[in-house]
C-alpha positions in Angstrom: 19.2 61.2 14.2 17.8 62.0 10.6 17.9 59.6 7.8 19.6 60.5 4.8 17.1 60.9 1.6 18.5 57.5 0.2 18.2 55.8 3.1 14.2 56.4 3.0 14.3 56.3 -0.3 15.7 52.3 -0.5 13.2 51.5 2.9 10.5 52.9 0.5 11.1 50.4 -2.3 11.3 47.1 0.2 8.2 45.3 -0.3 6.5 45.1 2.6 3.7 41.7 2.6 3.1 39.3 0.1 1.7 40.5 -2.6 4.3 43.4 -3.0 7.1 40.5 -2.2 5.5 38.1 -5.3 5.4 41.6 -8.0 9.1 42.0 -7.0 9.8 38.5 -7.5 7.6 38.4 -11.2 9.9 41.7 -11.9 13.2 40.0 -11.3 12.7 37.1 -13.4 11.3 38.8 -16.2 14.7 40.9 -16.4 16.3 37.7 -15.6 14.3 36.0 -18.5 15.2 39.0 -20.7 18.9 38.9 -20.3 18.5 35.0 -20.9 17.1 36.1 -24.4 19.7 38.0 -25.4 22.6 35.6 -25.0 20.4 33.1 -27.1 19.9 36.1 -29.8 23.9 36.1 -29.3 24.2 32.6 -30.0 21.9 32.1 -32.9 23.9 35.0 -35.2 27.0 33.3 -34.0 25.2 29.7 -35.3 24.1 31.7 -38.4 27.7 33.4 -38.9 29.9 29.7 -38.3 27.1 28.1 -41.1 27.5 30.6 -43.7 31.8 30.2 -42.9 31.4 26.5 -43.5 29.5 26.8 -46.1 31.6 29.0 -47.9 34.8 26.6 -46.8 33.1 23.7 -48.2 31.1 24.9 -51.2 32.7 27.7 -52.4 32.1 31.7 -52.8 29.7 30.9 -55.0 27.3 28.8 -52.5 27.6 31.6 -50.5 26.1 34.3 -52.5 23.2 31.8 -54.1 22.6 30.9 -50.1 22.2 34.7 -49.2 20.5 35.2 -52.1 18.0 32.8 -51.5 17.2 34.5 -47.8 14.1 36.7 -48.8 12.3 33.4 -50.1 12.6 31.9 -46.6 10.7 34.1 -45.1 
């Protein structure tokens, strides 16, 4: 019986001793590390976004726009 071209295809990419096994495994949790990074990206606009909302709730508009203002001299 023939196999399918996917079927090789997938039997192809299995890693076959260890070294192969240990780059698959370096590959998987650097997309798992990268995926990780994004959600904390995520969270620190959402930290960013809640701090300028309080700030404006407690200080004012007019914190607010001195605040952003002041963002180019932070860096």
């Amino acid at each position: 019986m023939l196999e399918t071209e996917t079927e090789t295809s997938i039997e192809e990419l299995k890693p076959t001793n260890k070294t192969q096994r240990f780059a698959q495994w370096l590959m998987d949790r650097e997309e798992k590390r990268e995926k990780k990074d994004s959600s904390l990206e995520g969270l620190i606009k959402l930290n960013v976004l809640v701090s300028f909302l309080t700030l404006g709730l407690v200080g004012g508009f007019e914190t607010v726009q001195l605040a952003v203002s002041l963002i180019p001299y932070l860096g």
